[in-house]
N, C-alpha and C positions, 0 to 999 in steps of 0.2 A: 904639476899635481899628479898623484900615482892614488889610485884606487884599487879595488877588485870586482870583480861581479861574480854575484850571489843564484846559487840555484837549489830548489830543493825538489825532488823527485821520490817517487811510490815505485817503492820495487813490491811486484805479486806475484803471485803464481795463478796461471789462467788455465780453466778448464778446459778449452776446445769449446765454447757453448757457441749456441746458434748465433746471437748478438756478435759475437767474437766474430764467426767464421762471414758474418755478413758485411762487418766493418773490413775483411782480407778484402772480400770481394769487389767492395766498391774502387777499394786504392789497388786492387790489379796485382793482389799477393796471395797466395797458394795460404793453404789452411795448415796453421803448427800442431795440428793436434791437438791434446790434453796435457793438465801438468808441464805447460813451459813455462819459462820464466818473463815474465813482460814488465814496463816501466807503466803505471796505471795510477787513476787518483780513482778512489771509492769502489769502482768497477772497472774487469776488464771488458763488461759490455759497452759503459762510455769510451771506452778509443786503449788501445793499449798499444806504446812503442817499445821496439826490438831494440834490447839494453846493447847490440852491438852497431846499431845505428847510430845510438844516441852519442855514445862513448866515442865512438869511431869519429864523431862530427867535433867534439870537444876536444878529445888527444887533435887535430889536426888545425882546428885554432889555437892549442895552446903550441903547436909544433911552428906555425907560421906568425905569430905574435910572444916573440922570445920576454917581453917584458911584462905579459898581463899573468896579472893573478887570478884562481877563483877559490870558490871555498862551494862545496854544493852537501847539502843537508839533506840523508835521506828518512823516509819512513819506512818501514822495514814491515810489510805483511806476512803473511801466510808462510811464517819463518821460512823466510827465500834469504836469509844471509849468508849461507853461504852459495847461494846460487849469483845473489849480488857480487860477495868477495871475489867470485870464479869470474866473471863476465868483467870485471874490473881490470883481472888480471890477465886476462884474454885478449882486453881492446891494449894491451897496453900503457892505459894511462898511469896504472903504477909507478911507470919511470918518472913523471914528476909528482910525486903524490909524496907531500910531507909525513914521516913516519913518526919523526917525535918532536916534541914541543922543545924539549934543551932547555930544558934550569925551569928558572919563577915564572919568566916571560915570553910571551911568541916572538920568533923572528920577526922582525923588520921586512915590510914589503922590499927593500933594495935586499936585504940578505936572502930571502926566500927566489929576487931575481938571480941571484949571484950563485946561489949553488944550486939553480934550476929547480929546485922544489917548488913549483909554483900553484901545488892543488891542496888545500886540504880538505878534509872528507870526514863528516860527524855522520851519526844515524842512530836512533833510537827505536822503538818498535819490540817483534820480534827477535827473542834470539838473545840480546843484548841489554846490558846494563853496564850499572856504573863501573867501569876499570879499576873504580878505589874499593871496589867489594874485594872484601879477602876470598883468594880462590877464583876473581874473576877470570876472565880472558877474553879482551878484545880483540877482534880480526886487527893482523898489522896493518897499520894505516889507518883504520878508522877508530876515530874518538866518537865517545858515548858524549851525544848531543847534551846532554844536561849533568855532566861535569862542569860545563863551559858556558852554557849559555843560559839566561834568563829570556823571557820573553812576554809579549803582550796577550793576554786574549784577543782571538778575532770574533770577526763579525758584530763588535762594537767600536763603539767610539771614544772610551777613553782608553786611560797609560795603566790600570790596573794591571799586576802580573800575573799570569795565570801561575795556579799550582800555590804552594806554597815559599814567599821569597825565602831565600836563603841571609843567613845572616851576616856571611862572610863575600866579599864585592864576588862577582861573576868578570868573566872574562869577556863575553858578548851578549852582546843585547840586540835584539829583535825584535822590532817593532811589527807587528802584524797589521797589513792596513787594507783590509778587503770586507765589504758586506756580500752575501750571499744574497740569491734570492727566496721568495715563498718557497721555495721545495729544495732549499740548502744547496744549489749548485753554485757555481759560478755568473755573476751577473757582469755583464759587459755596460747596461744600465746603470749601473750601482757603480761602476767603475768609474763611467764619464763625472760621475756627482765626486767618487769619491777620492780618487784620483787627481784632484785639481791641486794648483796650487797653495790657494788657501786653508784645502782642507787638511794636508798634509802639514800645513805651519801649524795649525790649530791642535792637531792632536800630538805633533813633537813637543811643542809647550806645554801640554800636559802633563809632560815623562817629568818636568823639573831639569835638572842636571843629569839624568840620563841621558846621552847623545848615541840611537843606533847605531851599532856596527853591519847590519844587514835589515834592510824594509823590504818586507814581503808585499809585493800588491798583485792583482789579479789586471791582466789585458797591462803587464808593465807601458805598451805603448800606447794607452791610450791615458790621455788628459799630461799632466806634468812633473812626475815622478823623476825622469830623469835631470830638470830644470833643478828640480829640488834636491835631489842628492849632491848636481854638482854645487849648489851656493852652499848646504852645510858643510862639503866638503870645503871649502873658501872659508867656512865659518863667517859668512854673510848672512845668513839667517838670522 
């Protein structure tokens, strides 16, 4: 069986604020300043990683596991793209970063293994838009997230699409399976509930005959997510 793992990450640009400079402090790292570039969800006061941490941990799994694929999906803030394109190209993972699609259809996981391209890289956000706009220009490597992909609303429970479906099939679908809590964070609560086995059959049966290409869930190791991808991947589901 040959799969991928899915990641999706907030690129921003952090001020130096007090919250910042106090989360350095706790984890034993010197203050960056204002105006750098950090890997953040909502705030860089809730927690911001150093995008040559992050990348540098990623290029050196994908350098010591020559057969795994990823795909990682970004959000693109405080038009930091090209400061994301720069730090991408910094950490090196560019060298396996798929650049083009090649005809109607995507490579084949064994082909994507076979000429080492083993990353691909969407983002939407700042900065970026559809590549099929006349006049556009996507950064090399990265595809505009919703050329390609459909996806669910979060923070609920059914397969509704968010945004407006498109009339022509999509190339990926992602199912979004996360409730937040009362104040819209991340709940590790909400996780154990929702994250289960059953709850994850219940809302794939929803979609119909749409079958994910990427589930998004919140605390991925908590409750049964991975149980579950690998039996739809069996198509035991």
């Amino acid at each position: 069986m040959k799969g991928y793992r899915g990641l999706m990450l907030d690129s921003c640009i952090c001020d130096g604020s007090l919250g910042e400079t106090l989360q350095g402090f706790i984890k034993g790292e010197d203050s960056k300043g204002d105006n750098y570039h950090g890997l953040c969800h909502t705030s860089c006061d809730a927690g911001v990683r150093d995008p040559s941490v992050v990348f540098g941990n990623i290029k050196t799994f994908l350098d010591v596991n020559p057969r795994e694929v990823m795909i990682i999906e970004f959000e693109v803030n405080d038009n930091s793209l090209a400061e994301l394109h720069t730090a991408i190209d910094d950490s090196e993972l560019d060298t396996y970063v798929l650049t083009e699609k090649g005809g109607e259809s995507w490579p084949t996981i064994q082909q994507m293994i076979d000429s080492n391209k083993r990353l691909i890289l969407f983002a939407h956000g700042d900065g970026i838009e559809s590549c099929y706009i006349e006049g556009a220009t996507c950064p090399e490597g990265i595809f505009y997230t919703f050329d390609h992909f459909e996806q669910t609303n979060w923070n609920d429970e059914t397969c509704d699409i968010k945004g407006v479906p498109r009339a022509e099939p999509m190339d990926f679908f992602l199912m979004n399976h996360w409730l937040n809590n009362d104040a819209d964070l991340p709940s590790q609560e909400n996780a154990e509930r929702f994250n289960t086995y059953n709850s994850l059959v219940e809302r794939y049966r929803k979609c119909g005959d749409k079958i994910p290409n990427v589930i998004a869930t919140d605390f991925w190791s908590v409750g049964d997510t991975l149980e579950f991808v690998f039996d739809l991947n069996q198509k035991s589901v």
